[in-house]
N, C-alpha and C positions, 0 to 999 in steps of 0.2 A: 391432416395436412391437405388433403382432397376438398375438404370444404374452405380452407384458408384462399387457395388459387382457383375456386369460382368466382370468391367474392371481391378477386384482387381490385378489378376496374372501376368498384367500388372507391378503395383506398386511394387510387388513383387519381379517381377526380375529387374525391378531397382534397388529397394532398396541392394540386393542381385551383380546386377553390379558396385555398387558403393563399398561395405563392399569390394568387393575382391580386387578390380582393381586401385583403390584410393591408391594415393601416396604422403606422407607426405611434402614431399618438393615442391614446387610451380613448374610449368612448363612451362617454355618460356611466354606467356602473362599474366598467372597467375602473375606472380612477379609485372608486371603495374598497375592490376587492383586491387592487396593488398596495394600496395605504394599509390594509390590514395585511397583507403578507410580509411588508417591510416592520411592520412592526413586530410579526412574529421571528423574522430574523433579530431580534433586537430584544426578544425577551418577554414581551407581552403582544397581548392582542387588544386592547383597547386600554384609556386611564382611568385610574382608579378615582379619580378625585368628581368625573365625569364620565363615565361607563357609555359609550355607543355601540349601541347593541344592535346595528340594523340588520345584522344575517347573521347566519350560523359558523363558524370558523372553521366547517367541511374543507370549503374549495379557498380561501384565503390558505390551509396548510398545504393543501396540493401546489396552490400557486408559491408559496413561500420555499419551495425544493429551487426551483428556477430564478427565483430571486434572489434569494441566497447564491447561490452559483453564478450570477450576472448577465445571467443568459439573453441571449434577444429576446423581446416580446413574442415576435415569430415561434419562438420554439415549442412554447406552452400551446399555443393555436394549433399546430402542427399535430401535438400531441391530442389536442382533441380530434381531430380527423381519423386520430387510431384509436383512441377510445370511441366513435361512434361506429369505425367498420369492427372491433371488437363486439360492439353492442348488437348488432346485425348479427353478427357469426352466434352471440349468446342466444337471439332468437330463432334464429333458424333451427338451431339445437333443439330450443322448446317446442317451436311445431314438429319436431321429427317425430315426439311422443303420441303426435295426434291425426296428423295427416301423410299423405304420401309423398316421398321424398322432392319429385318435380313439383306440387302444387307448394310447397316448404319454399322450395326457392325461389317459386313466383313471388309468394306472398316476404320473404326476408327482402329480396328487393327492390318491392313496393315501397317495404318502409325504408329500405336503403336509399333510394332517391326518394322520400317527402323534400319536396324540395324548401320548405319554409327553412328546415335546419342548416339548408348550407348557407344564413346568412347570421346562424346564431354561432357556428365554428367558428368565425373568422372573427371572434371578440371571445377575450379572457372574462368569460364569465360562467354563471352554473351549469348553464345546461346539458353541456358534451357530459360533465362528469355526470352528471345528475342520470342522465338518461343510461350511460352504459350500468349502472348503482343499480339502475331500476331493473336492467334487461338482464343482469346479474341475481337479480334477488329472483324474480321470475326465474327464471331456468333455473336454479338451485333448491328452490322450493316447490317446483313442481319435479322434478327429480327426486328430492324426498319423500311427497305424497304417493310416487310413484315405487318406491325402492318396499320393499316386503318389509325389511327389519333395518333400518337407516339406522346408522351409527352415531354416535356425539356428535361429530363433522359434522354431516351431514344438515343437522339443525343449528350449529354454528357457524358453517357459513356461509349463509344464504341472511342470515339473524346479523352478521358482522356488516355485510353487503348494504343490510335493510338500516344500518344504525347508523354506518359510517355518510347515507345519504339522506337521514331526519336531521344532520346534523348540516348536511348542505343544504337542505330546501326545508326550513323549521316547521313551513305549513305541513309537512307530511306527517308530524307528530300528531295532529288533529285527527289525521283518517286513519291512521294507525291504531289510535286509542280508541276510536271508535269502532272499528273493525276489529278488534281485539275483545271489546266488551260483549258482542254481538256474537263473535265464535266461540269464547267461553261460554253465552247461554244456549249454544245450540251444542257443544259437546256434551253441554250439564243434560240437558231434556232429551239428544240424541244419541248420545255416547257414538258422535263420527269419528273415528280415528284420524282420518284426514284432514277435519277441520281441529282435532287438536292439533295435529305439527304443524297446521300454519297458524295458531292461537300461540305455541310455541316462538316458534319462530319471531313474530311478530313481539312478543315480550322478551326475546333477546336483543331485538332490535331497540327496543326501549330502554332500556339497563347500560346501553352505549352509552346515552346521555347521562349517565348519572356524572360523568366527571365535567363536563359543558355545566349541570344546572348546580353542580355545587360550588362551581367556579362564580358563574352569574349570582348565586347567594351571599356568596363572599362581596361582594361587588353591590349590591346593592341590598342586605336584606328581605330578599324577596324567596320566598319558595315558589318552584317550577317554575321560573320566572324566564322564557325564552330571546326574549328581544322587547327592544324601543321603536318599532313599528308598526305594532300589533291595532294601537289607537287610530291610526293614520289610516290604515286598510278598512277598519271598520267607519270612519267617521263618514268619509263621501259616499259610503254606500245609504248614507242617511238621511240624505238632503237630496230634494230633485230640484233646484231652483232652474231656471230657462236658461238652458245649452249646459245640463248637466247629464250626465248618465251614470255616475256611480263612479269615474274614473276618478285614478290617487295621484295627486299632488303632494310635493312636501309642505307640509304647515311649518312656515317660518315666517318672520316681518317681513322677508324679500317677495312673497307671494302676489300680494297685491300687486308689484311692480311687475308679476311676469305676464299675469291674469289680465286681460281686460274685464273691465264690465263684472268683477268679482261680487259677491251680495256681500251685505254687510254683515251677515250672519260669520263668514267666513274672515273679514276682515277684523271682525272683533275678536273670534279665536288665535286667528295668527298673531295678532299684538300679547294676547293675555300669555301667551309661553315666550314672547321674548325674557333673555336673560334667564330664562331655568333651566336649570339640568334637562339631559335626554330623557334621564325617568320620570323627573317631573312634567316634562311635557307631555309622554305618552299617559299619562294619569287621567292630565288634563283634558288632553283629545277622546281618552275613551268615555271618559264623566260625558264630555259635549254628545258624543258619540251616542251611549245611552240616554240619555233625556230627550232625545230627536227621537230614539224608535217611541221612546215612552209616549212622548207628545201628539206623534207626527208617524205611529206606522206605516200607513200608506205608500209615504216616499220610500219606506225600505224595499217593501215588495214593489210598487214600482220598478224600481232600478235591478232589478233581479235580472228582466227581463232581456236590457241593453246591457246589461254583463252580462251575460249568457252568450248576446249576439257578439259581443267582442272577443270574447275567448272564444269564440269559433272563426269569425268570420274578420274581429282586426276594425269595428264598427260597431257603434260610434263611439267620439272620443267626446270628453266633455272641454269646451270653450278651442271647440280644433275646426278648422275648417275640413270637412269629410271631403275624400278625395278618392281618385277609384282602386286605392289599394285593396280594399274590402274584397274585389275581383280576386286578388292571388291569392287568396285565403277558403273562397268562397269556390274556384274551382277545385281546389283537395277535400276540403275538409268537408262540405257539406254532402259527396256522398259515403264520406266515412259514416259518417253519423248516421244519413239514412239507411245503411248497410247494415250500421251496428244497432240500430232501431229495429227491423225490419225482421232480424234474426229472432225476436224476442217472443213471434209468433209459432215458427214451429220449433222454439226450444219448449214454450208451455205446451205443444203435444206431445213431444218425448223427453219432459222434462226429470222422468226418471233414470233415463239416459244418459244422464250431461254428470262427467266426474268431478266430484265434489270439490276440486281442489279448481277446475277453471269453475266451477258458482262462486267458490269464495273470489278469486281472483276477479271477478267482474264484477262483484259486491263490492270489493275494494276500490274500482273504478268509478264506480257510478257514488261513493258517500265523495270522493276525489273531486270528481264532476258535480256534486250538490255545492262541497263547500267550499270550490272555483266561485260557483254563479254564487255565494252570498257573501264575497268579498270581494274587491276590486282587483278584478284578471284583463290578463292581454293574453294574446295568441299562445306565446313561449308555453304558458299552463298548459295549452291543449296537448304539446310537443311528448308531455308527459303520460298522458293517456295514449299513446297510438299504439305501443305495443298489446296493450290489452283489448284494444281495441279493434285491431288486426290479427288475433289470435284466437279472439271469440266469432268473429265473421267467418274466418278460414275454416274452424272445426265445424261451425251451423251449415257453412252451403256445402262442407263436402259429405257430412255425414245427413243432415236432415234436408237438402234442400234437393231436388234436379232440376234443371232444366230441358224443355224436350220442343220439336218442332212438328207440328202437322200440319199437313199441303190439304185443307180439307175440300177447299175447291175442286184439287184435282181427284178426288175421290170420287164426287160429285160428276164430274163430266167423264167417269169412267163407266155410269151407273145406265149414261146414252149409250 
């Protein structure tokens, strides 16, 4: 209860960011993830005849409790204000494990005011949930690692936590599974116990999907088959034509009309998927997709680069006139990163030191942050890393780092 009413002023000006800022009409993704919640009150979640598959049905069922009920738009917003002062309260928990209780609550709200998020609350979209999923799975799986002899729970549900938000953000299945591959061979050659219960964990978190992917099979015959946007994220990261940088557009015939100055490489894809299915287009986009690196790898690695910079920094955007947003992005985040860079030298001197449960947890950041920058990312991605990112900085500077001051001048003129 004591840590509830520290972090009230927090919830406060949520609450208080959302009443002002919140706007009645849906905005840009919002309109997808209402369509697919009205549709879940209704009995399905996309047609069968035409399957759109662009996200995962996570936060379209969160959102369909409030749609169903005919709630104001407001209300679900609101509710993300307490799922992200919840998400605060879940980290602060997590640093308790590691650091001292005052440096715990500097560091919860740091990330409690990142201030980029108070403008992804005030739209019904993933992130709120996404991010408390994440700050959940954290604190419940390093509580495991940490517990002598954890019981079923214990790996259940941090594993529930970890599935119910592959299932809202479907990119997380990517560094899951690979993170997953990578701690099975290190428990095979190490026998870590630690990194088995999050090699656990993480394969429970997996197994959530099996009712989504056998759903999508039914729906399209396709095995593990997770969405109809998979080609679209790969495809612009393929092409560098002038005033590109790897950013996603939707491929439709309306493209042309939105794009100036569009190449015709681009204009011929978007006509060739008019009239076909969702799945046939994502086919189509990803065939175009691979025969560009095939041809033409350069452009891929090229564009790595300015994805990189945008999922940090919100810069640049392709066919956009760049403007000084770059700035609000550029004062938070870039000394996140060189903080969380910075640490990476004296964790390799006392890297026997560092418990094995935060190396895995930053392992899982950093393949998160590989395979951001080799798909087409905006800022929102990075929103995704700050807890592990602020929880690896906090452990390095209190435990490996000091800082100290000498007046050597006046030493020096003490010596007269």
């Amino acid at each position: 209860m004591k840590n509830v009413v520290q972090f009230l002023p927090l919830l406060i000006l949520y609450i208080i960011n959302i009443a002002l800022f919140s706007d009645n009409e849906p905005f840009r993704d919002e309109a997808r993830y209402l369509m697919y919640a009205r549709n879940l009150t209704q009995g399905f979640y996309t047609t069968t005849e035409n399957p759109y598959l662009m996200n995962g049905p996570g936060y379209p069922i969160f959102l369909s409790f409030f749609v169903g009920l005919n709630l104001p738009l407001i209300v679900p917003k609101i509710v993300n204000g307490v799922l992200i002062f919840f998400s605060v309260l879940f980290f602060y928990n997590t640093l308790g494990y590691y650091i001292p209780q005052k440096k715990a609550m500097l560091f919860a709200y740091i990330m409690g005011l990142y201030y980029p998020m108070f403008r992804w609350m005030i739209l019904n979209i993933t992130e709120s949930l996404s991010f408390f999923l994440l700050c959940g799975f954290l604190f419940y799986s390093v509580k495991t690692c940490r517990i002598e002899k954890p019981k079923l729970w214990n790996i259940i549900l941090p594993g529930l936590l970890l599935g119910y938000l592959l299932l809202t953000k479907l990119f997380f299945v990517y560094v899951v599974v690979l993170s997953l591959i990578i701690g099975i061979f290190y428990y095979i050659i190490f026998k870590a116990k630690t990194i088995g219960r999050l090699s656990t964990i993480m394969a429970v978190g997996l197994l959530c999907l099996t009712p989504y992917l056998i759903y999508t099979y039914n729906l399209t015959g396709r095995n593990m088959y997770l969405g109809t946007n998979g080609g679209e994220q790969l495809y612009w990261m393929t092409t560098a034509h002038e005033n590109e940088y790897g950013m996603w557009y939707a491929i439709s015939p309306e493209l042309k009309h939105l794009v100036t100055n569009l190449h015709p490489n681009h204009v011929e894809i978007s006509d060739s998927v008019a009239g076909k299915s969702f799945v046939e287009q994502n086919d189509l986009i990803t065939k175009a997709a691979l025969e560009n690196i095939k041809s033409n790898p350069k452009d891929y690695i090229k564009n790595i680069l300015p994805n990189t910079l945008r999922l940090i920094l919100g810069y640049p955007y392709s066919h956009m006139h760049q403007n000084m947003s770059m700035y609000y992005y550029l004062i938070i985040n870039m000394p996140l990163i060189l903080a969380f860079a910075l640490c990476f030298f004296p964790v390799y001197l006392h890297r026997r030191s560092i418990p094995a449960e935060l190396a895995g947890m930053t392992l899982f950041v950093i393949i998160y942050f590989a395979g951001c920058a080799m798909l087409s990312a905006v800022p929102r991605y990075f929103f995704m890393a700050l807890p592990f990112i602020l929880l690896w900085v906090a452990f390095v500077s209190t435990h490996f780092v000091q800082i100290s001051f000498q007046n050597k001048l006046s030493n020096q003129v003490n010596q007269f």
